[in-house]
N, CA, C and O atoms as CSV, one atom per row, in Angstrom:
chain,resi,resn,atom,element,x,y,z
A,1,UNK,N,N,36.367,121.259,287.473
A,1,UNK,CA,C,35.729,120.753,288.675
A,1,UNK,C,C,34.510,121.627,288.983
A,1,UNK,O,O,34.394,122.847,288.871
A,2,UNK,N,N,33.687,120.766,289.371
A,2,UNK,CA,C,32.215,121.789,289.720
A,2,UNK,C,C,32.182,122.687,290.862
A,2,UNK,O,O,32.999,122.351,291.720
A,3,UNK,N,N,31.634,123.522,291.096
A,3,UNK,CA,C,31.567,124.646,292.032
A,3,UNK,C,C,31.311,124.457,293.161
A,3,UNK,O,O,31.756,125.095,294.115
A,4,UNK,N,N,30.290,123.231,293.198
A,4,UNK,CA,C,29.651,122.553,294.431
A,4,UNK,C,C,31.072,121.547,295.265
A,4,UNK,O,O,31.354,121.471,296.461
A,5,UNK,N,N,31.696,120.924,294.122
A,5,UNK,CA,C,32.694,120.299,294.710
A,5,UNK,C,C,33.907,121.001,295.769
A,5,UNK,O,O,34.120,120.759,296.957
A,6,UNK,N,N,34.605,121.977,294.817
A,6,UNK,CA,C,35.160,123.156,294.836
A,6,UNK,C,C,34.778,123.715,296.607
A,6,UNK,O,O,35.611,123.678,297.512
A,7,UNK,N,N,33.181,124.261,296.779
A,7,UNK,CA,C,33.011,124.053,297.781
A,7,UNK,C,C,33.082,123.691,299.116
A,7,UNK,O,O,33.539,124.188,300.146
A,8,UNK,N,N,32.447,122.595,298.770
A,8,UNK,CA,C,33.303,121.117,300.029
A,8,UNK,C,C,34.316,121.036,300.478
A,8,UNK,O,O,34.671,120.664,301.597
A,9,UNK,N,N,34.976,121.454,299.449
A,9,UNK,CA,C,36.871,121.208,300.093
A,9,UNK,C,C,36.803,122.091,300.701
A,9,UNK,O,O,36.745,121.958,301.923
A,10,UNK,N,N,36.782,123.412,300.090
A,10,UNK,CA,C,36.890,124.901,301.064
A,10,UNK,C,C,36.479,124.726,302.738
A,10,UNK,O,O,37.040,125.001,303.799
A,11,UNK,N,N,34.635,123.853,302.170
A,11,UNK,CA,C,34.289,123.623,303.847
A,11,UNK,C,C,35.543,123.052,304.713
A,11,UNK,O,O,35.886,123.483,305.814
A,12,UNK,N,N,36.043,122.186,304.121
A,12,UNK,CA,C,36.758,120.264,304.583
A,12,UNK,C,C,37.974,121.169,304.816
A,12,UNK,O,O,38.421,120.903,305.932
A,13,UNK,N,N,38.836,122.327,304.096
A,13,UNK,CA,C,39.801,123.244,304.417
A,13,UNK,C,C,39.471,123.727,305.740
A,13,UNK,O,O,40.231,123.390,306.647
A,14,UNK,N,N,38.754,124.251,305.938
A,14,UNK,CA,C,38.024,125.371,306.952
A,14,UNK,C,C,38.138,124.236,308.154
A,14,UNK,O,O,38.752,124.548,309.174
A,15,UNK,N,N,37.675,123.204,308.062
A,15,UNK,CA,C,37.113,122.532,309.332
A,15,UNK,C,C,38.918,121.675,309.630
A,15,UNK,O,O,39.443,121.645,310.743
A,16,UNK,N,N,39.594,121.042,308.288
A,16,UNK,CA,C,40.781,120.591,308.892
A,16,UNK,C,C,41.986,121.894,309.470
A,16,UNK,O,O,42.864,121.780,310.325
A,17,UNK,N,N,41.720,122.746,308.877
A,17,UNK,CA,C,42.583,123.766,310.001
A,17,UNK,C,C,42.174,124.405,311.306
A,17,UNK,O,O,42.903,125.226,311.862
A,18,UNK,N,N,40.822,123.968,311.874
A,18,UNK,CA,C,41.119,123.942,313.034
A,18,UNK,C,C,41.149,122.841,314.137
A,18,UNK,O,O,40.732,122.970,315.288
A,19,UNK,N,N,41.839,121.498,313.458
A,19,UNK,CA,C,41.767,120.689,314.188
A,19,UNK,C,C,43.308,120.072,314.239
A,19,UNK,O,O,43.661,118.909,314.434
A,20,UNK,N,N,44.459,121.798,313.887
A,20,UNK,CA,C,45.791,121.431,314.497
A,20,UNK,C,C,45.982,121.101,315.495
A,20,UNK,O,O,44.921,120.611,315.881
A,21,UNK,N,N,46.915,121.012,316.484
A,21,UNK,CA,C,47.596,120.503,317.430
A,21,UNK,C,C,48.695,120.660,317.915
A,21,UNK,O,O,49.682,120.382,317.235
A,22,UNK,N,N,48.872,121.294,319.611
A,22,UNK,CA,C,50.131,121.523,319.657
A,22,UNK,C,C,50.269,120.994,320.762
A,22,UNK,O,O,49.256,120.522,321.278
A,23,UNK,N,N,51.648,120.895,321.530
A,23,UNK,CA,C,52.125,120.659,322.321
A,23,UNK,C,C,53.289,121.686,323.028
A,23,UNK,O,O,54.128,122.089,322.222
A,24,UNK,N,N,53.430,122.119,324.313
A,24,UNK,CA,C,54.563,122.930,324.510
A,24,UNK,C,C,55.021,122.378,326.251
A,24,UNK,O,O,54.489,121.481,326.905
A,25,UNK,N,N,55.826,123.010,326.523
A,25,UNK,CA,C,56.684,122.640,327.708
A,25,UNK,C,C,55.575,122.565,328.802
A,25,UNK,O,O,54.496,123.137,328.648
A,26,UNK,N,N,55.831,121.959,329.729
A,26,UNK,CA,C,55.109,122.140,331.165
A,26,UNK,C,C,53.882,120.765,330.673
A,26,UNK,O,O,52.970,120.562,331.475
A,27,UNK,N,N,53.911,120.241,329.893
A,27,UNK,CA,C,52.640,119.124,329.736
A,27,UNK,C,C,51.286,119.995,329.139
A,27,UNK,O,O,50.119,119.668,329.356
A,28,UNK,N,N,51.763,121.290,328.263
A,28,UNK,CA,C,50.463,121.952,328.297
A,28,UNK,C,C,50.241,121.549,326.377
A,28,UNK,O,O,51.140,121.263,325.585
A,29,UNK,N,N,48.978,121.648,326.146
A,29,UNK,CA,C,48.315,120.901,325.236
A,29,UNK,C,C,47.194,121.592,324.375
A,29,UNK,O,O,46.151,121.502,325.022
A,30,UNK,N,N,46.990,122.199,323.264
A,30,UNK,CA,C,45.799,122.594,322.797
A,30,UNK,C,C,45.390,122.220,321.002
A,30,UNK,O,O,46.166,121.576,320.296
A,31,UNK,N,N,43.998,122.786,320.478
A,31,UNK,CA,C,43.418,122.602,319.433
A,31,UNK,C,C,43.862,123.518,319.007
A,31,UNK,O,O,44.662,124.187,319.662
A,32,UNK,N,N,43.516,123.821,317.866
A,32,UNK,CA,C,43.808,124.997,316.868
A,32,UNK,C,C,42.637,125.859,317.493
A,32,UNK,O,O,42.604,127.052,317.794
A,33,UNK,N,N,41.640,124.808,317.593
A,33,UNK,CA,C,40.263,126.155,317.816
A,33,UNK,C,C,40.188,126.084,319.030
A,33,UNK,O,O,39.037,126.369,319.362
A,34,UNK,N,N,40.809,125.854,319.877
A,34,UNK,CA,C,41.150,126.541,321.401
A,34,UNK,C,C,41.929,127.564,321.569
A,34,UNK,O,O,41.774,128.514,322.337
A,35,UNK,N,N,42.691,127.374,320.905
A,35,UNK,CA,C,43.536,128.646,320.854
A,35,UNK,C,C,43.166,129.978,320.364
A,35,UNK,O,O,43.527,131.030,320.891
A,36,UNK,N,N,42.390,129.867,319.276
A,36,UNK,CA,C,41.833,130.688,318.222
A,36,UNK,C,C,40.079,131.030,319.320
A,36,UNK,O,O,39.800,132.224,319.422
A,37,UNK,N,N,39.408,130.347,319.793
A,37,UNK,CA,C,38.402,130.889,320.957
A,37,UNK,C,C,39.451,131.520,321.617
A,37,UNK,O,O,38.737,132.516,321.737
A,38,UNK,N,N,40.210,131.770,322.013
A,38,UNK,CA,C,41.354,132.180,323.288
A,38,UNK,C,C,41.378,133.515,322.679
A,38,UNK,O,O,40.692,134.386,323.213
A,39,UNK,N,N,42.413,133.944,321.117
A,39,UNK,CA,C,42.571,134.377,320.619
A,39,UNK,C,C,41.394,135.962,320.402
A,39,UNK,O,O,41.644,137.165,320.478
A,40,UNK,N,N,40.218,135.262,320.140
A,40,UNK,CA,C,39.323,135.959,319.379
A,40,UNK,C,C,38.610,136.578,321.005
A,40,UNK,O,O,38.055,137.655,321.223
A,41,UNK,N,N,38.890,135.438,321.945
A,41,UNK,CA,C,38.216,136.560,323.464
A,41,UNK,C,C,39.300,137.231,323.900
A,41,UNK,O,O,38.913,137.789,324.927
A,42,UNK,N,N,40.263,137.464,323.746
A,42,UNK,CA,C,41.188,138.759,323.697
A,42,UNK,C,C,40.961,139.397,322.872
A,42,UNK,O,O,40.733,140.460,323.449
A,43,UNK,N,N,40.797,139.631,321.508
A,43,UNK,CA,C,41.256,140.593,320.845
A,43,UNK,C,C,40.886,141.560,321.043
A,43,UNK,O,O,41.778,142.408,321.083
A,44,UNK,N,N,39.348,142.119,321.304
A,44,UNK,CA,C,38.760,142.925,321.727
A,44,UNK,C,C,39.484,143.705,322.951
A,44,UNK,O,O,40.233,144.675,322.837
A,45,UNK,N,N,39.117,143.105,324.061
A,45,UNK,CA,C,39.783,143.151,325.267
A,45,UNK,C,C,41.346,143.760,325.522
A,45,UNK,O,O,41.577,144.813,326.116
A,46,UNK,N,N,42.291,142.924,324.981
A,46,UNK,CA,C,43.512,143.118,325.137
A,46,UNK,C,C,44.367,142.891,323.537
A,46,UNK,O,O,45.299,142.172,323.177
A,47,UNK,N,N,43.744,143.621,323.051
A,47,UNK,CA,C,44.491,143.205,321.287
A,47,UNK,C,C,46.255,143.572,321.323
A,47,UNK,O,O,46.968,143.275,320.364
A,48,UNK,N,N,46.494,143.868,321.868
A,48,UNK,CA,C,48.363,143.858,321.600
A,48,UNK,C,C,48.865,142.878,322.369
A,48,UNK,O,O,50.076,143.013,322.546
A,49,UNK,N,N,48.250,141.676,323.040
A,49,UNK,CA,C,48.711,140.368,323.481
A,49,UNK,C,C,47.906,139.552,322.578
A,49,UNK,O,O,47.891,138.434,323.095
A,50,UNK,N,N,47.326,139.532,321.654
A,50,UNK,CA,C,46.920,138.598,320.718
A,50,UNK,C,C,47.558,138.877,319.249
A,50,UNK,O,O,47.617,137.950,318.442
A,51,UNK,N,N,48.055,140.227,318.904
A,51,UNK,CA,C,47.867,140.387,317.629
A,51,UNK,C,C,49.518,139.785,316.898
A,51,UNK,O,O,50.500,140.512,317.051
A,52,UNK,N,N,49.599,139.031,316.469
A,52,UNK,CA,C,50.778,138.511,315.258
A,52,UNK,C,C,50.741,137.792,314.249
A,52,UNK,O,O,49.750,137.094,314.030
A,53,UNK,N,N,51.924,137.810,313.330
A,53,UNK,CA,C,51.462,137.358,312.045
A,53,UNK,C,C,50.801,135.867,312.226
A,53,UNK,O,O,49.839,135.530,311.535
A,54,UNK,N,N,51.418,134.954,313.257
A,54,UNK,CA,C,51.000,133.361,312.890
A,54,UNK,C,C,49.760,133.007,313.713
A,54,UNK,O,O,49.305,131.865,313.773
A,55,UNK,N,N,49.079,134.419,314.549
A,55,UNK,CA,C,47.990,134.284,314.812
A,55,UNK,C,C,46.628,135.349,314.326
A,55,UNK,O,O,45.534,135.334,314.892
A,56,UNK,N,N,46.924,136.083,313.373
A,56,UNK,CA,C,46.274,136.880,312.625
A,56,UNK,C,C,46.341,136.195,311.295
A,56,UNK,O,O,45.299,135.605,311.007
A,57,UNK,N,N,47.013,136.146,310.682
A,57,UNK,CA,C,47.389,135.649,309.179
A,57,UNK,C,C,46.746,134.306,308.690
A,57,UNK,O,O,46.592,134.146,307.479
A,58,UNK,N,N,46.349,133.297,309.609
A,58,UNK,CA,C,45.530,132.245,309.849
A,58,UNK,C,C,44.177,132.597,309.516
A,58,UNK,O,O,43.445,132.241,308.592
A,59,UNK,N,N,43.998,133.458,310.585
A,59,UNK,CA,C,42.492,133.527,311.349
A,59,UNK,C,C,41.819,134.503,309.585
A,59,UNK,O,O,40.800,134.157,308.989
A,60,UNK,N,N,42.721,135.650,309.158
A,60,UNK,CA,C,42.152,135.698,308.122
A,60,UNK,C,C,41.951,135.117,306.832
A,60,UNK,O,O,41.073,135.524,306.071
A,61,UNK,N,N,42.741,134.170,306.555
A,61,UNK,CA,C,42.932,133.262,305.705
A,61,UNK,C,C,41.433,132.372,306.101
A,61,UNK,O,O,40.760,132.104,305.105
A,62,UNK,N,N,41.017,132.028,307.080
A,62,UNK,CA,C,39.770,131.409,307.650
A,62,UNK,C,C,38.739,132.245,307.125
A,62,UNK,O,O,37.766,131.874,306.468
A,63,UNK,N,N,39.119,133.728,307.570
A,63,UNK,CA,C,37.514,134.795,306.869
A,63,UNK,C,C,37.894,134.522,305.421
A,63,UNK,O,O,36.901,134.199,304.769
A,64,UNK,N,N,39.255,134.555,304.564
A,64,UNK,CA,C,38.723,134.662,303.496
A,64,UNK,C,C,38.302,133.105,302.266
A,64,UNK,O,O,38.047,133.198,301.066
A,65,UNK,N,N,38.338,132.361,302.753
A,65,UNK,CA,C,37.642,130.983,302.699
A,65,UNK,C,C,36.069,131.182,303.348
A,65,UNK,O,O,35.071,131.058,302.639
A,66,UNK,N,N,36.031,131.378,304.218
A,66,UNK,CA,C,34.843,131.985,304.646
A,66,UNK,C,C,33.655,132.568,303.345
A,66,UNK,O,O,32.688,131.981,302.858
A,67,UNK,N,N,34.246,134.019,303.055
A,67,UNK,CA,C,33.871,134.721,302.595
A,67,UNK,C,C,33.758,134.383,300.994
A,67,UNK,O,O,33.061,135.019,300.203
A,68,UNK,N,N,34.541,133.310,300.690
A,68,UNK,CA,C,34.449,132.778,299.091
A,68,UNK,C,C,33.685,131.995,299.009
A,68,UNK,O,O,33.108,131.695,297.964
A,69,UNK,N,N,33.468,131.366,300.366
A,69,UNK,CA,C,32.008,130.428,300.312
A,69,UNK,C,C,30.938,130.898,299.231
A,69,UNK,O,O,30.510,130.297,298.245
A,70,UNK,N,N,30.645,132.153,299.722
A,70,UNK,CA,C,29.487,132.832,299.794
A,70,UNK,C,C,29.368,133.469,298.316
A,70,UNK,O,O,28.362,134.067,297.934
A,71,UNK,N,N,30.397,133.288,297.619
A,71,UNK,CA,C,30.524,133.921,296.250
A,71,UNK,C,C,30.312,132.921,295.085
A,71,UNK,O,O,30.817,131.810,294.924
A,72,UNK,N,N,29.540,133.522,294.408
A,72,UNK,CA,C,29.029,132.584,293.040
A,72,UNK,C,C,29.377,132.491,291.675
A,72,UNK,O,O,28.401,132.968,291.097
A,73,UNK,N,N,30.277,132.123,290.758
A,73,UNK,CA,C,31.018,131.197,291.731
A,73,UNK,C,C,31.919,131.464,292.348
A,73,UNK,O,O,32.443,132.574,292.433
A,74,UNK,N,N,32.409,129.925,293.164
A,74,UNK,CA,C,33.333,130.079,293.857
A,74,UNK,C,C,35.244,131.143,293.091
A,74,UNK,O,O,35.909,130.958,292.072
A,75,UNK,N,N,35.408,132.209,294.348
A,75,UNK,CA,C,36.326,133.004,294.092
A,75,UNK,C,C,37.685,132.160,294.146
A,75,UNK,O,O,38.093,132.000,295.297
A,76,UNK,N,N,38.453,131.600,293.161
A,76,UNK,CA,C,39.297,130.863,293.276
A,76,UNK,C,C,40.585,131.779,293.875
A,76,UNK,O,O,40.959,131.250,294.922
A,77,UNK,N,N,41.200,132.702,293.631
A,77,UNK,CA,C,42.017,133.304,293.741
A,77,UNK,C,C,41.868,133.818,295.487
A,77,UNK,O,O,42.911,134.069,296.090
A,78,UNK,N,N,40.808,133.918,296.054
A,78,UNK,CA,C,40.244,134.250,297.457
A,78,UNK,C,C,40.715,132.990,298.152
A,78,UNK,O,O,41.322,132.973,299.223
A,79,UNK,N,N,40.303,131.730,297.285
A,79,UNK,CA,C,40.508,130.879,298.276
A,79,UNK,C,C,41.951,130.468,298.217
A,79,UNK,O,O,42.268,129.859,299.238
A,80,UNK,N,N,43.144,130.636,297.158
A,80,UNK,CA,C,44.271,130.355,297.159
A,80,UNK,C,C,45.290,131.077,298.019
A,80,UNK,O,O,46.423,130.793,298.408
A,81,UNK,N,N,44.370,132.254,298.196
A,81,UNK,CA,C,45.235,133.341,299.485
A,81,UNK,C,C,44.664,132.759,300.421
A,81,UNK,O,O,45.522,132.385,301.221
A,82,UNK,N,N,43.344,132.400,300.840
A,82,UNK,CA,C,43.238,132.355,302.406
A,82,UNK,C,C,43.856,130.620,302.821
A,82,UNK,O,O,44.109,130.133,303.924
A,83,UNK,N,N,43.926,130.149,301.736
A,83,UNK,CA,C,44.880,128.403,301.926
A,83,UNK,C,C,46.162,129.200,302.292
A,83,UNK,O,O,46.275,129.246,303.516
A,84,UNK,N,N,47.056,129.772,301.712
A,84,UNK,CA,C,48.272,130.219,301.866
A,84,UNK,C,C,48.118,130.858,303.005
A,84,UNK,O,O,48.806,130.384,303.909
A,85,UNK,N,N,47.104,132.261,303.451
A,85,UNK,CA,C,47.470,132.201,304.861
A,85,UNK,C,C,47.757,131.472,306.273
A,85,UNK,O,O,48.564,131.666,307.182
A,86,UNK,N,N,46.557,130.397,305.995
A,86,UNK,CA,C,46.549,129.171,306.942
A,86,UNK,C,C,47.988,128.092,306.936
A,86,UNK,O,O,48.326,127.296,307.812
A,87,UNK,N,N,48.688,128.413,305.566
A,87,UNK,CA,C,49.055,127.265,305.613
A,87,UNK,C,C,50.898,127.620,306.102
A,87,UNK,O,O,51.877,126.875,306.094
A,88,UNK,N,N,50.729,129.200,306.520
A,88,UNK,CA,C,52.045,130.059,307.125
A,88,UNK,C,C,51.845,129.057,308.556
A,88,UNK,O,O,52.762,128.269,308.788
A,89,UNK,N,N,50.870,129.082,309.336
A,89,UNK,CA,C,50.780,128.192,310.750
A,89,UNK,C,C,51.124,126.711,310.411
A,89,UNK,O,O,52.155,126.082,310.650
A,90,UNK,N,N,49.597,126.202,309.582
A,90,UNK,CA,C,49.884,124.841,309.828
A,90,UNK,C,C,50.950,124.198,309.129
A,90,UNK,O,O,51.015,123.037,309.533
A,91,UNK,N,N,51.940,124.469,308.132
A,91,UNK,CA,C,53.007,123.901,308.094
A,91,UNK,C,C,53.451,123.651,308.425
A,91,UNK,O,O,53.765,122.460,308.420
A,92,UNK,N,N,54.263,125.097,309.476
A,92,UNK,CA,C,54.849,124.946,310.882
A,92,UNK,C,C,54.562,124.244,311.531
A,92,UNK,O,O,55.272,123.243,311.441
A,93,UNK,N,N,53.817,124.179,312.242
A,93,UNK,CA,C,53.256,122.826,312.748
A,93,UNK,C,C,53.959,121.634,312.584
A,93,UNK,O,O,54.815,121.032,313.233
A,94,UNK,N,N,53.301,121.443,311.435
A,94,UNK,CA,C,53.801,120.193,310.733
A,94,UNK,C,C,55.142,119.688,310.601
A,94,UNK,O,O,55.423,118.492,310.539
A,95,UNK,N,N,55.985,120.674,310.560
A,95,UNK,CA,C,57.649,120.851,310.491
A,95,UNK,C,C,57.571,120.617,311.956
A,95,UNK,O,O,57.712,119.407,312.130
A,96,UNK,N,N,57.469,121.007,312.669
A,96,UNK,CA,C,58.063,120.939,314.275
A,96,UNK,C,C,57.094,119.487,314.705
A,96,UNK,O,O,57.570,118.915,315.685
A,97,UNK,N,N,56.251,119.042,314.321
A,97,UNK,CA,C,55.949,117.560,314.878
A,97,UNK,C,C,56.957,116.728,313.807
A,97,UNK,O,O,57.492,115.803,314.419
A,98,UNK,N,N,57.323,116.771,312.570
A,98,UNK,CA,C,58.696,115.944,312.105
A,98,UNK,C,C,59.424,115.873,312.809
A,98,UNK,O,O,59.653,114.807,313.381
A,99,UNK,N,N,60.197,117.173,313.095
A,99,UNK,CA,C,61.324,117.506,314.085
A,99,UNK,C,C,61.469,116.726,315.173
A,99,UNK,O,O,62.450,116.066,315.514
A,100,UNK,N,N,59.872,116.913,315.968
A,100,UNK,CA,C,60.261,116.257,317.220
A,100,UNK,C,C,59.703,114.861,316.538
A,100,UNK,O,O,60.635,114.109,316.824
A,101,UNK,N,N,59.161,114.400,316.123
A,101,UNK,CA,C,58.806,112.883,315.774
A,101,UNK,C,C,57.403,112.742,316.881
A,101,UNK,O,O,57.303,111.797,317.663
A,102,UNK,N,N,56.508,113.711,316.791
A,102,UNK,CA,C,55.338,113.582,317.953
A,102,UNK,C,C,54.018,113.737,316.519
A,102,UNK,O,O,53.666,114.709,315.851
A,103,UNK,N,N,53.562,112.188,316.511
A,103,UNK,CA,C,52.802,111.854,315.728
A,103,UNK,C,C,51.417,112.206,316.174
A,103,UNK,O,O,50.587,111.432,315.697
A,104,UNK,N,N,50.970,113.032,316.857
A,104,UNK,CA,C,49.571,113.554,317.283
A,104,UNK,C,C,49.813,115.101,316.720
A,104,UNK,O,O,48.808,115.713,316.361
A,105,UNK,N,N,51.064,115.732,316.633
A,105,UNK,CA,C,50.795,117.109,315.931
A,105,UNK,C,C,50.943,116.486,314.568
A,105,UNK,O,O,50.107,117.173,313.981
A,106,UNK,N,N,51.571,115.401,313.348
A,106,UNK,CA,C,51.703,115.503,312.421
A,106,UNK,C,C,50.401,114.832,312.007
A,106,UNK,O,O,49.832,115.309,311.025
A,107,UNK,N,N,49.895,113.867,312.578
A,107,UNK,CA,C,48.437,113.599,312.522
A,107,UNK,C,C,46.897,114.558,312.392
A,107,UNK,O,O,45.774,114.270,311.980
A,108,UNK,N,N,47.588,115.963,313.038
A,108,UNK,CA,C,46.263,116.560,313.017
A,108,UNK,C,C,46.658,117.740,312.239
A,108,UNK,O,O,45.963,118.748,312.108
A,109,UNK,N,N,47.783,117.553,311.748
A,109,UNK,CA,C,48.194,118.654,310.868
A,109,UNK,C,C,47.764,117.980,309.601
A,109,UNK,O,O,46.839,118.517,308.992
A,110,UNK,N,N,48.289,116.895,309.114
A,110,UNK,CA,C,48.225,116.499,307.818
A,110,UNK,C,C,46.503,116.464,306.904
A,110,UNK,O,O,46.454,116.325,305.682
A,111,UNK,N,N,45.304,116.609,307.726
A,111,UNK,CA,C,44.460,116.395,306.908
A,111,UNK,C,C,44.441,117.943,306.137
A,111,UNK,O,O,44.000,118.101,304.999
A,112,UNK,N,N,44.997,119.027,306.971
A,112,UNK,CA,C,45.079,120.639,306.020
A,112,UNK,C,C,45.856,120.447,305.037
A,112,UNK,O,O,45.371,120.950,304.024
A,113,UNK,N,N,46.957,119.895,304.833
A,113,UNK,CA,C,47.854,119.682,303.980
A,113,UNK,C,C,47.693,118.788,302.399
A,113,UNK,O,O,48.104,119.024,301.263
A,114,UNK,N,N,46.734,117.477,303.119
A,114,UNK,CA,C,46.145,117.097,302.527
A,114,UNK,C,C,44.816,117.554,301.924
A,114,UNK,O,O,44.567,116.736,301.038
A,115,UNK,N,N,44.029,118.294,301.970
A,115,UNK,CA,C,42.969,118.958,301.910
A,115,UNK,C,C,43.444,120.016,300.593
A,115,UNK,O,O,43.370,119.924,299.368
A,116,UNK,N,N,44.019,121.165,301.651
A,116,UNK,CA,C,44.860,121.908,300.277
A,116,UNK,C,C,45.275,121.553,298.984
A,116,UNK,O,O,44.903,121.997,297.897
A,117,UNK,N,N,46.321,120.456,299.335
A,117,UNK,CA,C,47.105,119.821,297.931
A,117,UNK,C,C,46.299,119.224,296.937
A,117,UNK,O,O,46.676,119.222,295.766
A,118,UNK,N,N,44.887,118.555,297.392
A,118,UNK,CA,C,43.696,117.975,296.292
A,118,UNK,C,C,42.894,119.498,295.984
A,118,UNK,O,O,42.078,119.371,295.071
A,119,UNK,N,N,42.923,120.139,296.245
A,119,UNK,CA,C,42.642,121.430,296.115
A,119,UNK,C,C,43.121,122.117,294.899
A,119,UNK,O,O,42.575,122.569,293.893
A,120,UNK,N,N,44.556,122.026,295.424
A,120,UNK,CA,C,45.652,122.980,294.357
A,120,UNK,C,C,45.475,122.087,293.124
A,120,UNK,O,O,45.292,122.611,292.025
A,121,UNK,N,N,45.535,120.465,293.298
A,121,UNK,CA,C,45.886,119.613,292.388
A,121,UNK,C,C,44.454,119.502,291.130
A,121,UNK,O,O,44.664,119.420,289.920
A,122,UNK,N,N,43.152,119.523,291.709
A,122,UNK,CA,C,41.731,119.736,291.080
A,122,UNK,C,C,41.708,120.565,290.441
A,122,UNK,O,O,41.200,120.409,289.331
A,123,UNK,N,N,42.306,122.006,290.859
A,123,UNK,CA,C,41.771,123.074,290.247
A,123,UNK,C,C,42.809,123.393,289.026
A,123,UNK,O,O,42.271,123.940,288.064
A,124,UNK,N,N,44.226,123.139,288.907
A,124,UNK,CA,C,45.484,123.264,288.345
A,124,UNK,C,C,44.423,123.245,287.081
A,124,UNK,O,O,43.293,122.849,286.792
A,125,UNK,N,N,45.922,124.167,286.345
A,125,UNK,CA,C,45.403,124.266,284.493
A,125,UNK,C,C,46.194,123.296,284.039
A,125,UNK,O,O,46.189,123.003,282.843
């Protein structure tokens, strides 16, 4: 697969993981990248109320997709860790909108899932 292609997905990775979805008690409601703006204006500020694995482990999995962008060519092994970090959250996700049967988290989970898997499946030996 070409490098340029290869690419794209990484972008199309990058952009479908932050357009998870959650839901929690009280009617309260957010994006992936609401949470993650939330996230990133604490850390500075108050970093031991932001810092854990399913909200760190993401966010770097994001820099290191990020950062393979930028490498010529594309760093395959960079981008198979930073898919796997992302994909510690959005699975979850994905498992708990099955669970509950709430088709707006498995809806905005599935294009990462999908994204990834043509990913893994393109690049395979």
């Amino acid at each position: 697969m070409t490098n340029s292609k290869n690419k794209l997905l990484v972008v199309l990775i990058i952009m479908s993981s932050l357009i998870g979805y959650l839901e929690w008690g009280g009617g309260n409601s957010a994006f992936l990248f609401e949470m993650e703006k939330d996230v990133l204006s604490k850390l500075f500020a108050f970093p031991n109320s932001v810092i854990h694995p399913l909200t760190i482990f993401p966010m770097l999995g994001q820099v290191m997709l990020l950062v393979s962008l930028f490498k010529d060519p594309l760093n395959k092994k960079l981008v198979y860790w930073g898919i796997g970090l992302i994909a510690i959250l959005l699975v979850l996700i994905l498992f708990i909108g099955i669970i509950e049967l709430n088709w707006k988290i498995i809806i905005c989970s599935l294009p990462f899932v999908i994204v990834a898997g043509l990913f893994y499946y393109l690049n395979r030996k």
